[in-house]
C-alpha positions as CSV (number, residue, x, y, z in Angstrom):
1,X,65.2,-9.6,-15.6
2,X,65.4,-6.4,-17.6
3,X,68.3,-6.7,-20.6
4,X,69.6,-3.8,-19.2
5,X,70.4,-4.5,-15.9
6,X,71.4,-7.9,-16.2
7,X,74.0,-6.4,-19.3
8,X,74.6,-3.5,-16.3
9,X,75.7,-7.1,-13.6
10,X,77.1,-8.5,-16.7
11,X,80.1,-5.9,-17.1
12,X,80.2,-5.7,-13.1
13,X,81.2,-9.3,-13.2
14,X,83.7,-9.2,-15.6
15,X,85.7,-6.5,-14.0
16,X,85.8,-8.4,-11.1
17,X,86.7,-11.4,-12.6
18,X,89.9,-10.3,-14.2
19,X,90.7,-7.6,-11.4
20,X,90.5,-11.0,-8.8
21,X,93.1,-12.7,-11.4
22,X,95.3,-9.8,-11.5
23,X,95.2,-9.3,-7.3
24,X,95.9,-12.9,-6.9
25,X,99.1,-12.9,-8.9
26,X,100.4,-9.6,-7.3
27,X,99.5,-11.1,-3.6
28,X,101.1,-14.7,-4.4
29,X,104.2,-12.9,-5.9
30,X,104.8,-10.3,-3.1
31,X,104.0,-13.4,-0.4
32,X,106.5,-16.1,-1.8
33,X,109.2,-13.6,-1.9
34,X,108.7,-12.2,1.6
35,X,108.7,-15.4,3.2
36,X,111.7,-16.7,1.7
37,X,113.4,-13.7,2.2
38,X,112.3,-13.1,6.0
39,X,110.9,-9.6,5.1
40,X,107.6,-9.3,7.1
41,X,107.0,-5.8,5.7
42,X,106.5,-7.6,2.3
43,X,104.6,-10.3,3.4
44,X,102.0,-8.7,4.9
45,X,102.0,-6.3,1.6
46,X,101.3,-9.3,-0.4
47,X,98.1,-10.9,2.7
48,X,96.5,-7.6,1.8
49,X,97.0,-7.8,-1.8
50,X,95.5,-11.5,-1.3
51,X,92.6,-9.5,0.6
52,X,92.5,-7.5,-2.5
53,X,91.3,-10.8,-4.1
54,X,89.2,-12.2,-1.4
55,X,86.8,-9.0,-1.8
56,X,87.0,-9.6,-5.6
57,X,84.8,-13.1,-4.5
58,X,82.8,-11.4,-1.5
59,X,81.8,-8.8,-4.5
60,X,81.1,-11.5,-7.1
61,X,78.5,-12.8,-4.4
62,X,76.8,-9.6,-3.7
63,X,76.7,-8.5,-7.6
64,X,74.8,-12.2,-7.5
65,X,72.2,-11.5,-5.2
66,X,72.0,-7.4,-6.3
67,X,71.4,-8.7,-9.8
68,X,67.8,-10.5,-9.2
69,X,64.4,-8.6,-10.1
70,X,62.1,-7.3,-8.0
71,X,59.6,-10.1,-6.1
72,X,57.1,-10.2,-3.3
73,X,59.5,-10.0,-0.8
74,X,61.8,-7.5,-2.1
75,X,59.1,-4.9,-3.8
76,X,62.3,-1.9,-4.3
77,X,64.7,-4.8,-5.4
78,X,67.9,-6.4,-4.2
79,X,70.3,-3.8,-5.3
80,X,70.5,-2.9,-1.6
81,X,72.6,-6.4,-1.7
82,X,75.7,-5.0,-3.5
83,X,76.2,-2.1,-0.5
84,X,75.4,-4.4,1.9
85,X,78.9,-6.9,0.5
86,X,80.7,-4.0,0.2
87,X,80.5,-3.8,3.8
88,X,81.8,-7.4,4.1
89,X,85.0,-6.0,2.2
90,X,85.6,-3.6,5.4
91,X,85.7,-6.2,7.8
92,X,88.2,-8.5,5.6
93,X,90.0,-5.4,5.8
94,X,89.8,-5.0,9.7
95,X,90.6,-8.9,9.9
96,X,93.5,-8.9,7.8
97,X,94.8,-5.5,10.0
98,X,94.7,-7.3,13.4
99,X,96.9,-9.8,11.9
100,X,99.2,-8.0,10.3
101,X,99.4,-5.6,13.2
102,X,100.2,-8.7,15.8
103,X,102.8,-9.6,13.2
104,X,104.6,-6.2,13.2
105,X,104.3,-6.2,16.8
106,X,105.8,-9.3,17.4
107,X,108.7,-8.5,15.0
108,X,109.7,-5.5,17.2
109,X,110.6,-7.6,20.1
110,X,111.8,-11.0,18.4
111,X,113.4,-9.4,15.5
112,X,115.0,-11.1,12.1
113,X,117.7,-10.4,9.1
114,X,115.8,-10.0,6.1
115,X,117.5,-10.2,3.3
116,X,117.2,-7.0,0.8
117,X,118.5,-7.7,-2.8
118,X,117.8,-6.1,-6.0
119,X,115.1,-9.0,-6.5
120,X,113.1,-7.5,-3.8
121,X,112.8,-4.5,-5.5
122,X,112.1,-5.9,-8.9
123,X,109.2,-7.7,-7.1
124,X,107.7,-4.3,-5.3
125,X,107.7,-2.1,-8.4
126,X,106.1,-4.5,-10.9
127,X,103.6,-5.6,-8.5
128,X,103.3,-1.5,-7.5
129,X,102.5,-1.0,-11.4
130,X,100.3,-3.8,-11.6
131,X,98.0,-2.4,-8.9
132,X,98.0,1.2,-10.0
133,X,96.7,0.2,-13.1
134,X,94.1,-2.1,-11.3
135,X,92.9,0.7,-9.1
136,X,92.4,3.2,-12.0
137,X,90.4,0.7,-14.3
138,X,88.5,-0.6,-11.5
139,X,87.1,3.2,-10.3
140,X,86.7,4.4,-13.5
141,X,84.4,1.2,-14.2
142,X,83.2,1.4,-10.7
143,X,81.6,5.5,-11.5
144,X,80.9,4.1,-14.9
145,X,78.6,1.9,-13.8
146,X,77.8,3.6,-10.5
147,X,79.0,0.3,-8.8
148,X,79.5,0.2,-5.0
149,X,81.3,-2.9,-4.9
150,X,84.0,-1.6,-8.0
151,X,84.4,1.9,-6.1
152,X,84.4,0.1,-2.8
153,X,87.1,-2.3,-4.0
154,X,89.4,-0.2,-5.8
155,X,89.8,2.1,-2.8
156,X,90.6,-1.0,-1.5
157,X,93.7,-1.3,-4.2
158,X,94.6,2.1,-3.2
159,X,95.4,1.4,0.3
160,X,97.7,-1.8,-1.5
161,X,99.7,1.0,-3.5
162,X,100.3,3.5,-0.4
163,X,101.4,-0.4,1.7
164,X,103.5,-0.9,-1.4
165,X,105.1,2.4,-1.8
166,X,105.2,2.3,2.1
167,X,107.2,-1.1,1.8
168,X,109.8,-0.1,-1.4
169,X,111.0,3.1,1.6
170,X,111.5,0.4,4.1
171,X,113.7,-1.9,2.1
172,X,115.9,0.9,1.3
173,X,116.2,2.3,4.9
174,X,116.8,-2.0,5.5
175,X,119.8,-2.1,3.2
176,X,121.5,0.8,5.0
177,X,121.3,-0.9,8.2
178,X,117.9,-0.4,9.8
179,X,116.1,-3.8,9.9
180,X,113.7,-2.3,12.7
181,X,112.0,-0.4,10.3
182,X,110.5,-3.8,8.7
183,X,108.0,-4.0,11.7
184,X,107.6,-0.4,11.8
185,X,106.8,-0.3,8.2
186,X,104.2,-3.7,8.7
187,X,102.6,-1.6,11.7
188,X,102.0,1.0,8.9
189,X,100.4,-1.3,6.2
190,X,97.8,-2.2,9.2
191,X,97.2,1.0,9.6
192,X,96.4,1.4,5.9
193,X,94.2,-0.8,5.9
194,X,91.9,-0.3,9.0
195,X,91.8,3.5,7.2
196,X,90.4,1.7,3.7
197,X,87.6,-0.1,6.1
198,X,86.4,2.6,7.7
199,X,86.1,4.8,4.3
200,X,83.9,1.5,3.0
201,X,81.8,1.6,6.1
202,X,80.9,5.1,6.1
203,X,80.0,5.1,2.2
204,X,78.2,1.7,2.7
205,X,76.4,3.3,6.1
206,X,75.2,6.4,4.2
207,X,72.7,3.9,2.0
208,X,71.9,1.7,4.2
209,X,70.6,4.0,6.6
210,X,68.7,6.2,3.9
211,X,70.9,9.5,4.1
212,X,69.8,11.7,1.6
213,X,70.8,10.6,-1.6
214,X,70.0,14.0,-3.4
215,X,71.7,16.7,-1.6
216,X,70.3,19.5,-4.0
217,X,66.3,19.5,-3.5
218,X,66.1,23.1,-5.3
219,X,66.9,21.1,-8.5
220,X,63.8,18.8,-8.0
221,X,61.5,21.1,-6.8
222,X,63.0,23.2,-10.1
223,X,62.0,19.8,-12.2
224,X,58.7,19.6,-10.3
225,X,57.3,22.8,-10.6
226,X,58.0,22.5,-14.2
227,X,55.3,20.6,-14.7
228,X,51.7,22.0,-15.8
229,X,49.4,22.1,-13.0
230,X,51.6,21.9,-10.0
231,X,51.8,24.8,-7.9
232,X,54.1,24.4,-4.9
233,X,56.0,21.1,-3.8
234,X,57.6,20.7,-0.4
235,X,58.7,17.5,1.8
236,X,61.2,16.5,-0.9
237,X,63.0,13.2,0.9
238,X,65.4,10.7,-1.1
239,X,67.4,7.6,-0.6
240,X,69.0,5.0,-2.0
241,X,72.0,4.2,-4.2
242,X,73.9,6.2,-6.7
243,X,72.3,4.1,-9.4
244,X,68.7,3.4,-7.5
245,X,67.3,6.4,-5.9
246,X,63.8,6.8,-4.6
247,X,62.1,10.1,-4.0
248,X,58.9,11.1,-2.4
249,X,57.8,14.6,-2.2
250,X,54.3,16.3,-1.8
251,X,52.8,18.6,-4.8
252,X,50.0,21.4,-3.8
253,X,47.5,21.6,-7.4
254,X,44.4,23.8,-7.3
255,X,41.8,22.6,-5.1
256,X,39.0,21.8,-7.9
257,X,41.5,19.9,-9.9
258,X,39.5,16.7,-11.0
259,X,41.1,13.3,-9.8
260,X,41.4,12.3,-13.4
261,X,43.9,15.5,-13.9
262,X,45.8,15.3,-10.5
263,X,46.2,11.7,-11.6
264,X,48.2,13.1,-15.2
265,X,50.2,15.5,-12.9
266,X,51.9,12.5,-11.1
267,X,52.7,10.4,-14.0
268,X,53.8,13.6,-15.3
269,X,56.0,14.3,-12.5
270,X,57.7,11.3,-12.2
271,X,58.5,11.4,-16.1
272,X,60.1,14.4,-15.6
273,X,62.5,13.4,-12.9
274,X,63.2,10.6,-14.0
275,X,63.9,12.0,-18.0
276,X,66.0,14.7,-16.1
277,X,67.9,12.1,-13.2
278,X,68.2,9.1,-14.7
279,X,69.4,7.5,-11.6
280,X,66.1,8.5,-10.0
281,X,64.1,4.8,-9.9
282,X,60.7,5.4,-8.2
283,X,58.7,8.7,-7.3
284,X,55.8,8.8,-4.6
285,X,54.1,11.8,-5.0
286,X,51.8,12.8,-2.0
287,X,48.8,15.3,-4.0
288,X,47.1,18.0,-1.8
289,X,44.7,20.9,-2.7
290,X,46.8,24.7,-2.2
291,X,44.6,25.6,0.4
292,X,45.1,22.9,2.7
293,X,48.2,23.9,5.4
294,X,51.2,21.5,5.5
């Protein structure tokens, strides 16, 4: 494998391995303390939070498979791998929102007295703080290293800090005499979290079914007709991930160019794009005389 990628897998890893520790003791914390103090709101906060860690694994599995080289089978890679886990997070997501949302549900019709103590808000705000800081390392990491699985996963933490914040307004509407608004406020982390899925499956769709991964053409036909000997380029297509995108495009050169100079023009080409868009992996270039029509 190239030292570079696998160092690239390497640092992918090791975010998620101490992002997964982190999520597991925010989820067991917010858990125990719901259960024993009958405040559903809470406890579902802390199933998501234990979601949060669940995806942590499903990641560590597709950054596994993602990481090996290129082989007969898989001529453009595995990369495709990571996106395609990152999907796997999104229907966690919609698993753990059914549940909770047949918890709130239920709570709304056989309602209980949770207790609300200054405990339970000790609980919410460090765990709140303790997730902030997980979902700023883990995007910023995530763009870093143009990472679907980190992005994927800390928006993922970001839907745990609006439950969380959602769930600190409910326990003090609770202590003044409310206790309906503990299902209400559950109903609301479900919805949360279905919102979190669907933003994973439309990012995760959008490579998976090759939408253009290089909205801007005009910049690579700009790089393109850079290049000595090319004089018009059109059909400009790309896809792929952030961090792996392939382009094909067709170049018009002057009919009696010699096959031995066309040849130059599209190792030439593909230096350039690839020098100028580093996330650009593999150019096809498609050679025709200017005087043939398109």
């Amino acid at each position: 494998m190239n030292m570079a990628l696998e160092e690239h897998y390497r640092k992918v890893r090791s975010v998620l391995f101490w992002v997964l520790i982190l999520n597991w003791v925010v989820a067991f914390a917010k858990i125990f303390y719901g259960l024993i103090s009958h405040i559903t709101s809470m406890t579902a906060d802390g199933f998501h939070s234990l979601s949060d860690g669940s995806s942590n694994i499903i990641g560590l599995i597709g950054i596994r498979l993602a990481c090996q080289p290129k082989d007969q089978d898989h001529p453009y890679g595995h990369k495709k791998y990571e996106t395609f886990f990152s999907l796997g997070i999104a229907l966690l997501l919609f698993f753990i929102c059914f549940n909770i949302l047949r918890e709130g549900i239920s709570r709304i019709f056989h309602p209980a007295n949770p207790e609300i103590n200054m405990a339970s808000f000790i609980v919410m705000f460090i765990t709140l703080a303790i997730n902030i800081w997980v979902m700023n390392y883990e995007f910023k990491k995530g763009k870093l290293l143009q990472s679907d699985i980190l992005v994927s996963d800390s928006m993922h933490t970001k839907a745990d800090i609006f439950t969380s914040l959602s769930v600190i307004i409910a326990l003090v509407v609770i202590k003044l005499g409310y206790p309906l608004i503990d299902p209400i406020a559950t109903i609301l982390i479900a919805l949360f979290i279905a919102h979190a899925g669907i933003d994973i499956i439309r990012e995760g769709s959008k490579v998976l079914c090759d939408t253009a991964a290089i909205v801007d053409i005009e910049r690579i036909s700009g790089i393109v007709l850079g290049v000595e000997g090319v004089e018009a380029c059109h059909k400009i297509r790309t896809r792929g991930r952030p961090d792996d995108i392939h382009v094909d495009l067709h170049v018009q050169v002057k009919p009696n160019m010699h096959i031995d100079k066309a040849h130059k023009v599209c190792y030439a080409i593909e230096e350039a794009l690839k020098k100028k868009l580093p996330e650009i992996t593999d150019v096809i270039v498609h050679m025709e005389p200017k005087d043939v029509c398109r």
